[in-house]
N, C-alpha and C positions, 0 to 999 in steps of 0.2 A: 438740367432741372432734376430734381429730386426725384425719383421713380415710385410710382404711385406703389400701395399697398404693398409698401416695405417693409418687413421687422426684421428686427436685429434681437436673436434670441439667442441665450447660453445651450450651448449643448452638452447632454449628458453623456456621460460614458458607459456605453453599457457594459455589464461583465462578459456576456457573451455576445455572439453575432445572432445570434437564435432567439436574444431578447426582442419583445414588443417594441422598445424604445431602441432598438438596434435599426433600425429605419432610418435616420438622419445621419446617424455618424457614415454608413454605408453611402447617402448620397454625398456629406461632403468628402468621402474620398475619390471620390469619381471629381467632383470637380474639382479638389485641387489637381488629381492627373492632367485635367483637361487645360487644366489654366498653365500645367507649365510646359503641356506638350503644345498649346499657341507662343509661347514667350519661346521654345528652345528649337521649335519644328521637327519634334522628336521625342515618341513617348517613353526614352529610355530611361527617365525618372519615375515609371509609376511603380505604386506597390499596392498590392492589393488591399481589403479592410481587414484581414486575418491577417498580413503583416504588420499592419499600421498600430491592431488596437494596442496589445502589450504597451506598444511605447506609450499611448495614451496613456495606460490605467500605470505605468510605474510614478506615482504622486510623491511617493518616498523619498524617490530618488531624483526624479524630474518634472517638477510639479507644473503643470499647465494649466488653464483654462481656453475653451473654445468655442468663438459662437460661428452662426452662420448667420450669413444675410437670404432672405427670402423673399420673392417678388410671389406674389400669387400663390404664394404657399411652395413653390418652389427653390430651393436652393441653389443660390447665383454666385455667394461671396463664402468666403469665413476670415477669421480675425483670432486669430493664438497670442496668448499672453504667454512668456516663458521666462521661467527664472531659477536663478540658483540656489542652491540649499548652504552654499558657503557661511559661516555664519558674519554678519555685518554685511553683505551685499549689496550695493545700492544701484545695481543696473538689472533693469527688464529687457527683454526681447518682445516687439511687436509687432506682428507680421501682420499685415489685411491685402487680402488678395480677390480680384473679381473678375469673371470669364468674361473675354471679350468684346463682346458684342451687349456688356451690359453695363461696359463704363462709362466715364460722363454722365453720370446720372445720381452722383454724388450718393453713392451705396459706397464706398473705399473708404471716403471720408466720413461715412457714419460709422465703420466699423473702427477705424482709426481713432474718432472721436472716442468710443466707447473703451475700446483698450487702452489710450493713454492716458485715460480719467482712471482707471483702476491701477493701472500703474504709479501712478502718481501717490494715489490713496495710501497706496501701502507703504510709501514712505521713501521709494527707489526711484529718485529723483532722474536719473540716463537711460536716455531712451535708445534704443538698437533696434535694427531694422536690417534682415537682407533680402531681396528683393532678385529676382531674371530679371532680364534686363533684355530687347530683342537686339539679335545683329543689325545692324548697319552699315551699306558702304556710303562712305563720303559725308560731307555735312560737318557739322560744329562737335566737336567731344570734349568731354567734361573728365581732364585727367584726374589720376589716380593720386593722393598725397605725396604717397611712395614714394613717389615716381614708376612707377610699373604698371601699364595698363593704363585705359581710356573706357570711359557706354558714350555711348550717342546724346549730345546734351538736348535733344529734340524725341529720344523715349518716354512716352508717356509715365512711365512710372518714375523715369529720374526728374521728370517736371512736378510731378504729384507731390515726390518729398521733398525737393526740393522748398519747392510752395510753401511745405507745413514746417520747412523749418531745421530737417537734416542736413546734414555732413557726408559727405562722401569720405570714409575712411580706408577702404580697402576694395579689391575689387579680386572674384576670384575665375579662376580661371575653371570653365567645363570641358573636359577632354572626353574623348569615344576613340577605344582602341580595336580596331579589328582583328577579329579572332580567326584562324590559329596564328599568332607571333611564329613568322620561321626559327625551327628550330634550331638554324644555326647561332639567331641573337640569341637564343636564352640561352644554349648550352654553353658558348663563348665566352659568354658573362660571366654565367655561376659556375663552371670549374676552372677559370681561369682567377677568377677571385676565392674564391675557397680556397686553391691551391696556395695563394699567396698570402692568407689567413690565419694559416696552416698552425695551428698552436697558440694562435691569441684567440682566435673566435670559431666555432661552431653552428649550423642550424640546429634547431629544434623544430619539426611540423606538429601540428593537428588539429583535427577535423571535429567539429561542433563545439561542447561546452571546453573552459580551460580546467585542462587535470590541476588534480589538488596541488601534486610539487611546485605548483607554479603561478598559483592564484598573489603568493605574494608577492612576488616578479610582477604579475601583470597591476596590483594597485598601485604600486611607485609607476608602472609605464604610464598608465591609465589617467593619473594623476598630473606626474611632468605634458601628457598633450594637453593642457589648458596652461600649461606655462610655459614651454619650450615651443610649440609652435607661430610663427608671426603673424601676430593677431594687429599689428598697425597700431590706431589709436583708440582702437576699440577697448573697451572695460572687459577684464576676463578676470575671474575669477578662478583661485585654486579649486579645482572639483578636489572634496573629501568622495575615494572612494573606499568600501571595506568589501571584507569578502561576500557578505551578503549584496552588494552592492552589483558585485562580479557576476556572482548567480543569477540575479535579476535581468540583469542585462544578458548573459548567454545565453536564458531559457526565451529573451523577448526576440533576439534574432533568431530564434529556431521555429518562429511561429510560421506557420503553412509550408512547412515543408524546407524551409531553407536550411541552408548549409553553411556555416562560417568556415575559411583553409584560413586558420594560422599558422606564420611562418614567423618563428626569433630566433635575433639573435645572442647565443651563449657566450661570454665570457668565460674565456677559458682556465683563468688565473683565479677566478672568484665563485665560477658555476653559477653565477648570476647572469638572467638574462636583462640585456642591456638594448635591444630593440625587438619590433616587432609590426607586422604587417599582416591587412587583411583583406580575405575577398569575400562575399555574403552571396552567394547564387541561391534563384529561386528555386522555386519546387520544379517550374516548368522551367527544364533547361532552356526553353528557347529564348527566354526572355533576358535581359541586359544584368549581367554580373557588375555589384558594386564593389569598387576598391575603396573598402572603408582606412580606419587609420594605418598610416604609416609612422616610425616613431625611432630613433634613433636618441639615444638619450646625449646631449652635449658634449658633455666628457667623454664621450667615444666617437667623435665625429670625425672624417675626413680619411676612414680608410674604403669607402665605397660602399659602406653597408646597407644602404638603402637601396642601391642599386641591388644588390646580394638578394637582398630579401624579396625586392619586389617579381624577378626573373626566377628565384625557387618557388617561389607561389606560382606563376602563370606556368612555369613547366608540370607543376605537380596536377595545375588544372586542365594542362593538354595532355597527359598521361592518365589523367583519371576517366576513360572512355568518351561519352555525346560530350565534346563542345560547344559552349554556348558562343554565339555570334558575334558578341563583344561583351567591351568592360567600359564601366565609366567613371570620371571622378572628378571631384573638385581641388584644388589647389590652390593657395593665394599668390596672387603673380609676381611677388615678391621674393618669395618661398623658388630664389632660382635654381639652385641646386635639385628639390626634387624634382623640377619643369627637365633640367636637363636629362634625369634619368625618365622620367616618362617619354619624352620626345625621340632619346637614343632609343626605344623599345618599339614607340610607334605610336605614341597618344597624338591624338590632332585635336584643337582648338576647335569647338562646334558653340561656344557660346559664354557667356560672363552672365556674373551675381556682383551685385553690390552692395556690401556691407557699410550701413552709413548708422549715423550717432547724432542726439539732439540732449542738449543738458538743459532741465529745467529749474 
């Protein structure tokens, strides 16, 4: 049944956290945390609301809209519209998500309702969705197209969109590495591959924004991860990025304190860098380092450089003093080659996403 005095309202973005109307955005990050620290049984996806805003307010580059659903004046749900700036696009991202103990009460499907009316509106007919998905042993599973991977076809959330009319197209895999990696994996790794490298390829590190030499390396990398990496049957679009593009995004990961370790890889023949990898730790070290993109560009695949890169970044981060307790990431389960190189380091499977598609 419908949960009484329910509204489903736009939220604003405030410029700062210190603004009057900076009150809701702050609660719904507390609930998304909470919604996915029940879905994952592990709050090592939260980020705080001095991390989170940047991403909100970049509209330039990554345009949103957000509501929340509200029972009693309280914040239960929210519902993110996202889309690309690619020009001609015709697919949205629709996410509505509600804390536990408040589902069943058809607030999912109000927010739902309301994001794929405005999606629609604007003319971006593919609807996208990814969604936690909770573990389960045993029972009926709802495989993956792929072939890669299975969720539980008795999870409420893959009953929900199921219902409304989604696709299961991908499924991705959550890994949690525990921190310190013996030093003898990392060091085995990366001078025994470096070694072997030796005059075709090079690392480059560093630490926060990207130096200027290198800003146009990183929009061709930045770029090919929306079309080199395996996105299934999901609608991606080529990101247009530019150097302003760069900057926006470097100064939004460095909100509250954080730290971006890039680690690429050089071409030695061209002095072009031709991959690259990354870790975002928070202000408080103690909390869950993310391993954001990895990226080897196609034409240079298959001499281990993923590997390379990933083990110079975790050695540079257990040589860089306080260790933080782990690292986490997502992967599509498809995507085996990089599964191998995480699993060879020490990532473990703690939980799945699934990315599903509705065309209207």
């Amino acid at each position: 049944m419908l949960a009484t005095r329910l509204q489903i309202e736009e939220l604003s973005i405030p410029a700062t956290l210190d603004d009057p109307d900076a009150a809701g955005f702050i609660e719904m990050v507390g609930v998304r945390n909470a919604i996915e620290a029940q879905l994952l049984g592990s709050g090592a996806l939260a980020l705080t609301p001095a991390e989170l805003l940047p991403m909100y307010q970049a509209q330039e580059f990554e345009p949103k809209r957000v509501f929340v659903a509200r029972v009693d004046g309280a914040v239960v749900g929210r519902g993110i519209l996202q889309w690309s700036i690619a020009e001609g696009t015709t697919s949205t991202w629709v996410i509505a998500e509600v804390l536990e103990e408040f589902r069943r009460r058809g607030i999912g499907a109000a927010l739902f309702d309301r994001v794929e009316a405005l999606a629609l509106e604007s003319g971006r007919p593919v609807l996208q969705s990814e969604a936690l998905h909770k573990p389960a042993a045993g029972g009926a599973r709802l495989p993956s197209p792929t072939g890669y991977g299975d969720v539980p076809a008795d999870d409420p959330g893959v009953r929900f969109l199921t219902h409304r009319g989604y696709r299961l197209e991908q499924i991705e895999r959550v890994s949690l590495l525990d921190l310190p990696v013996p030093a003898t994996v990392l060091n085995e790794n990366h001078d025994r591959l470096l070694e072997q490298l030796r005059g075709a390829y090079s690392l480059v590190q560093w630490r926060g924004s990207t130096p200027p030499e290198w800003i146009p390396d990183l929009i061709l990398l930045r770029t090919r991860m929306t079309t080199d990496a395996p996105f299934a049957g999901l609608e991606m679009d080529e990101e247009p990025w530019t150097e302003a593009r760069i900057v926006t995004h470097d100064a939004a990961m460095a909100a509250d304190g954080r730290l971006t370790m890039t680690v690429a890889a050089r071409h030695e023949p061209t002095g072009r860098l031709v991959g690259f990898s990354e870790l975002s730790l928070p202000g408080n070290r103690s909390r869950s380092v993310q391993q954001l993109d990895t990226l080897v560009l196609a034409e240079h695949r298959g001499h281990r450089l993923g590997m390379l890169l990933k083990v110079a970044n975790l050695r540079a981060l257990q040589m860089g003093g306080s260790v933080p307790s782990q690292v986490h990431t997502f992967n599509a389960e498809e995507n085996r080659h990089m599964l191998d190189v995480n699993e060879a380091i020490g990532f473990r499977p703690v939980g799945h996403a699934g990315c599903w598609r509705k065309d209207r």
